[in-house]
Backbone bond lengths (Angstrom), bond angles and torsions (degrees), N, CA, C in turn:
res aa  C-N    CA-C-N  psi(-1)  N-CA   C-N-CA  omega(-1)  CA-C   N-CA-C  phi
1 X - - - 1.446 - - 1.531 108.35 -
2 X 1.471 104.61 143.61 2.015 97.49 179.20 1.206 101.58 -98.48
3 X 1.169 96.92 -163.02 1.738 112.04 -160.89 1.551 100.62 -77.87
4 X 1.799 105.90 -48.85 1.372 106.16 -176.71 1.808 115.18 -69.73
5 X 1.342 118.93 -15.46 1.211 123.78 -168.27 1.892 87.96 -81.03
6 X 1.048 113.93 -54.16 1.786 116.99 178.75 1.185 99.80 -31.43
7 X 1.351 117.00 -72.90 1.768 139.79 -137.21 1.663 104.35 -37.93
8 X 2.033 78.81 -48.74 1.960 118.97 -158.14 1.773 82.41 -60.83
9 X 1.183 134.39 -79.28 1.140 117.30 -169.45 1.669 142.35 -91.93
10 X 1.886 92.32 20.19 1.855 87.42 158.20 1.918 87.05 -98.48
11 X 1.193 123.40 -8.14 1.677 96.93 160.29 1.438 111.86 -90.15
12 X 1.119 137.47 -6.69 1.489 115.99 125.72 1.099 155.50 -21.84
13 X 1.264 125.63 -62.54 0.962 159.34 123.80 1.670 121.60 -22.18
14 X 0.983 114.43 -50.61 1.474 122.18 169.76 1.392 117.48 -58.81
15 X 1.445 93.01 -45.31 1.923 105.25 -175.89 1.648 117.58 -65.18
16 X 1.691 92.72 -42.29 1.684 96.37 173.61 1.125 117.73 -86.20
17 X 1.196 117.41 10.70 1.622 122.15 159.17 1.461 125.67 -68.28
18 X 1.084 95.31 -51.18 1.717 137.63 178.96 1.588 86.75 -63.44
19 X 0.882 122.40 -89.35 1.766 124.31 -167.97 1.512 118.43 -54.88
20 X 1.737 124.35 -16.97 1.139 130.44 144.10 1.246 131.34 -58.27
21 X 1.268 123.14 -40.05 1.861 124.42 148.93 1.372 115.34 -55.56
22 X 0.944 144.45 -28.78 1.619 138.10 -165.71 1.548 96.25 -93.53
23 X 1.514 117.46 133.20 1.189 137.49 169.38 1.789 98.05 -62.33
24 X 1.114 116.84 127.20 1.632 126.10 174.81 1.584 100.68 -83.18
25 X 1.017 134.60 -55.88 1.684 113.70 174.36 1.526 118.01 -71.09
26 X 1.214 117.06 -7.65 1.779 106.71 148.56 1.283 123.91 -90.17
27 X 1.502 133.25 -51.41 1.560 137.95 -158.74 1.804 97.63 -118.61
28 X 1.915 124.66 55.52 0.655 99.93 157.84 1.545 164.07 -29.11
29 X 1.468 94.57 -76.94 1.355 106.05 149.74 1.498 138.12 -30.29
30 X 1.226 87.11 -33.71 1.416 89.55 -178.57 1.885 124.41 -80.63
31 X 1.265 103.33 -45.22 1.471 136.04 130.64 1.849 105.37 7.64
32 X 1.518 86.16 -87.62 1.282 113.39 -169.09 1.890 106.70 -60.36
33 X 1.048 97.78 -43.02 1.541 112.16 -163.54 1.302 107.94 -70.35
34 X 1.652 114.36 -22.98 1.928 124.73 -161.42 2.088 80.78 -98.82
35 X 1.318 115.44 -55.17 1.188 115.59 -161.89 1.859 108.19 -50.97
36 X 1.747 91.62 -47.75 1.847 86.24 -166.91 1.642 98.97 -71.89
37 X 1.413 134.53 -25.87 0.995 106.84 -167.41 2.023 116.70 -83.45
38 X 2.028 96.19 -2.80 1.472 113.34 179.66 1.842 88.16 -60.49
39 X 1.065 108.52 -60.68 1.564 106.74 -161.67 1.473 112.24 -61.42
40 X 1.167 124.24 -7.75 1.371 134.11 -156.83 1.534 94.56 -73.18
41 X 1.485 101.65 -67.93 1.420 123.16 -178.96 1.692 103.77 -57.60
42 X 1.009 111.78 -64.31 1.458 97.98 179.88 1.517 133.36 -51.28
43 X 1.241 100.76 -10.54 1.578 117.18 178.56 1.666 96.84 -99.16
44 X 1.417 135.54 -25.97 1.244 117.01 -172.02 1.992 94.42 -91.24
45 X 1.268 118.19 -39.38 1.573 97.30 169.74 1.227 115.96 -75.88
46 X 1.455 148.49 25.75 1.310 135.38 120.42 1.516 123.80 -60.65
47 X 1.452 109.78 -57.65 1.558 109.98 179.91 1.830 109.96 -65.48
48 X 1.412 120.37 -15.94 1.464 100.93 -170.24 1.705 77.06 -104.58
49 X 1.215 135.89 39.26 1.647 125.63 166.58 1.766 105.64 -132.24
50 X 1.725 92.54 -0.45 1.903 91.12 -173.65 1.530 87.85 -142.79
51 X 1.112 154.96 -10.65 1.200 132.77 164.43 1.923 107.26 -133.49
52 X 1.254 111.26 26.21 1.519 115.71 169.61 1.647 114.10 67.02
53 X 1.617 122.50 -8.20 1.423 98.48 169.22 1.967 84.23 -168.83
54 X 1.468 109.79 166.65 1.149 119.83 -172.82 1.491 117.85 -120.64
55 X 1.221 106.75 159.53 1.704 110.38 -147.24 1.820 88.58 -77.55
56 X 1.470 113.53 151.61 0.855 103.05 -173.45 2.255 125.66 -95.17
57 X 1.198 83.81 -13.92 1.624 104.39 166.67 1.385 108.69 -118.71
58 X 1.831 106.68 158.73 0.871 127.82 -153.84 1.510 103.28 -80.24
59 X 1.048 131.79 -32.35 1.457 116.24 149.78 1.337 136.33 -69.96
60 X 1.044 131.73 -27.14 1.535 141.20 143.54 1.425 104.00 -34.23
61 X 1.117 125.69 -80.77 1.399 134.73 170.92 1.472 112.64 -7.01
62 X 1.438 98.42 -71.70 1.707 114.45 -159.04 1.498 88.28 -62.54
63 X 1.462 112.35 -65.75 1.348 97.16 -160.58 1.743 134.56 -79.39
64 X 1.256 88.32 -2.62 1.405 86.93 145.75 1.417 142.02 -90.23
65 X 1.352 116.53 -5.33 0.940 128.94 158.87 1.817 109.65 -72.30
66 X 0.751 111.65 -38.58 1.763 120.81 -169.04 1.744 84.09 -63.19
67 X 1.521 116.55 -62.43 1.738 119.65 -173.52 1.813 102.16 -46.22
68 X 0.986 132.87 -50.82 1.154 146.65 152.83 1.411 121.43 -29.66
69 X 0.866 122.34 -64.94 2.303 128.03 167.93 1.327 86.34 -64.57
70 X 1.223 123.63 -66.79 1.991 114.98 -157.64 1.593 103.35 -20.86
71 X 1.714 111.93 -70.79 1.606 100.99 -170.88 1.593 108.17 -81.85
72 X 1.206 120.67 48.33 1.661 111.83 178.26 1.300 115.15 -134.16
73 X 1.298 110.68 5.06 1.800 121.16 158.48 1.791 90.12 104.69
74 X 1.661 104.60 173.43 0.974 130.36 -154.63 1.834 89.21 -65.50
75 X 0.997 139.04 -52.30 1.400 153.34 -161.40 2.001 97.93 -53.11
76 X 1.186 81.12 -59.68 1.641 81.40 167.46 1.362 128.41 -65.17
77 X 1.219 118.60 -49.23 1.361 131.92 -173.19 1.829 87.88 -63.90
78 X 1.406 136.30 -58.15 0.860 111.51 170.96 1.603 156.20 -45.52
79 X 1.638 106.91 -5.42 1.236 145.36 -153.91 1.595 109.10 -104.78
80 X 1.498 77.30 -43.74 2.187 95.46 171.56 1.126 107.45 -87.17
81 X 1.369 135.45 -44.51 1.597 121.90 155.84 1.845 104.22 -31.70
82 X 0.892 103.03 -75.18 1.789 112.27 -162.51 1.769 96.37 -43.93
83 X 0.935 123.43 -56.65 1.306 118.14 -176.75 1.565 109.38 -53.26
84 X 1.048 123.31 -57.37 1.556 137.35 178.68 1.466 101.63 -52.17
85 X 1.482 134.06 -62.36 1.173 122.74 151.27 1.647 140.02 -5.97
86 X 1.319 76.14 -60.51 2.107 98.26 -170.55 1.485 95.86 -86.25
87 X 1.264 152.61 -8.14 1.434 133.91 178.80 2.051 77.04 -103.41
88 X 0.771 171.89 -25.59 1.077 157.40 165.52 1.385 122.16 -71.99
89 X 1.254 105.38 -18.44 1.357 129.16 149.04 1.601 117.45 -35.64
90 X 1.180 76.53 -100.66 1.916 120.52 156.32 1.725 98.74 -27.80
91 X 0.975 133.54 -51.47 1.719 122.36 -159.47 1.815 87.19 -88.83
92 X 0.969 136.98 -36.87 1.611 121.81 173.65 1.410 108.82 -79.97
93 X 1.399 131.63 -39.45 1.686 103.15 171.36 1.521 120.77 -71.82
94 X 1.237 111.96 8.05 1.446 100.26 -169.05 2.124 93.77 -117.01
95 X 1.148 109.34 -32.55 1.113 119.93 161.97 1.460 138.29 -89.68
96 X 1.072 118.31 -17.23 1.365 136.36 -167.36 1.656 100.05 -78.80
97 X 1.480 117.18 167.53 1.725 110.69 162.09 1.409 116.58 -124.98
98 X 1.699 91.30 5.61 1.821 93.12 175.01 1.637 108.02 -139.13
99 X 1.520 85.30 156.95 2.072 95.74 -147.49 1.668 83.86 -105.74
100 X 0.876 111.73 -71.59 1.878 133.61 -169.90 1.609 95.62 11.26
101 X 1.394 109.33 -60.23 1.687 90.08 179.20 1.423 130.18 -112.41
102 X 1.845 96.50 40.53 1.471 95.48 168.32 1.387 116.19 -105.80
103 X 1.544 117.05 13.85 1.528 108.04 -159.76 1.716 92.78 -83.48
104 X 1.740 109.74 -40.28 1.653 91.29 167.69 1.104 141.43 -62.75
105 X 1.210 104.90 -25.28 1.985 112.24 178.71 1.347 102.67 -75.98
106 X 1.577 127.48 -35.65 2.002 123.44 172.04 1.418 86.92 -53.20
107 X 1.225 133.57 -68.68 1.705 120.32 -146.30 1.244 92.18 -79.55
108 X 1.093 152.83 -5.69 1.695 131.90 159.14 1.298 120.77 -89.75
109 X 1.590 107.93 -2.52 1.522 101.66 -176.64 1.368 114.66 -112.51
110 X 1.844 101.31 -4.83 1.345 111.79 148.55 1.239 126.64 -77.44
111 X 1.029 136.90 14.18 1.366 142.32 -173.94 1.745 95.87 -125.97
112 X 1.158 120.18 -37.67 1.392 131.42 -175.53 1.812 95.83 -79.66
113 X 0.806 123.38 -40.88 1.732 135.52 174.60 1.225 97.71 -23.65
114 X 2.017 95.71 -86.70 1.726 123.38 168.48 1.312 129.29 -3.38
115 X 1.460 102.35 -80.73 1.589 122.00 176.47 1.392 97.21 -43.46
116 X 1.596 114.52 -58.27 1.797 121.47 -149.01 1.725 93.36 -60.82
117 X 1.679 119.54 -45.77 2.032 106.68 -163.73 1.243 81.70 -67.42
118 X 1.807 131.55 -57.77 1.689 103.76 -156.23 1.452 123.15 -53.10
119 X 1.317 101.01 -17.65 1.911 99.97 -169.25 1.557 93.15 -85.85
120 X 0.910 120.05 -58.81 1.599 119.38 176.38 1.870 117.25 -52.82
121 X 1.284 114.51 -23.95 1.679 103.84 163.27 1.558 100.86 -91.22
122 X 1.113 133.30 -12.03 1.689 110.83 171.46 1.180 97.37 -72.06
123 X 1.437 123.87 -50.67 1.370 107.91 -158.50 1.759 113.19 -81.10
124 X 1.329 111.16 -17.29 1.574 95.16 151.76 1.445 147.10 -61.19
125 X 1.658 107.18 -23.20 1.654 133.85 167.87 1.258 108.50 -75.40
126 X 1.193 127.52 -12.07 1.812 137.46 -173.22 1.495 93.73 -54.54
């Protein structure tokens, strides 16, 4: 693993830290906003550890990551859903003007966060 592939996921790690203290039915958004950008990073030290550099926008990103799960079995492909999820996430708490039904989708996408860095640091140690 390189230095920059590390970095990407102790700020991973950092972010879902951060979004694990915040109550999800108070600081949705916020929730949402620490989680998608946890996966962000963890998805760019996979692609700069399996295809040498990372997309540089946030749609670039995703979907290359999605090209990436396609040949890596259902586990993955499920993983790129979740990411694709959480920036759609992410574009209504940060845009949106009503929270009321994001406090459940923050606490599932913190839990969905989780799963997403561990699967993404195995597959950077591969």
């Amino acid at each position: 693993m390189t230095d920059s592939q590390a970095e990407h996921l102790a700020k991973a790690e950092r972010l879902l830290r951060q979004a694990q203290a915040l109550n999800a039915a108070d600081a949705p958004e916020s929730v949402i906003h620490l989680c998608y950008y946890a996966m962000f990073h963890a998805a760019t030290a996979v692609l700069l550890r399996h295809r040498d550099n990372a997309a540089l926008t946030h749609t670039g990103l995703i979907g290359t990551f999605g090209q990436f799960a396609k040949d890596r079995g259902e586990i993955a492909r499920q993983h790129g859903r979740a990411l694709n999820r959480a920036e759609d996430l992410r574009l209504q708490a940060d845009y949106g003007v009503s929270y009321q039904d994001l406090a459940e989708a923050a606490a599932t996408l913190r839990e969905e966060t989780r799963t997403f860095i561990d699967f993404c640091g195995s597959v950077v140690t591969e």
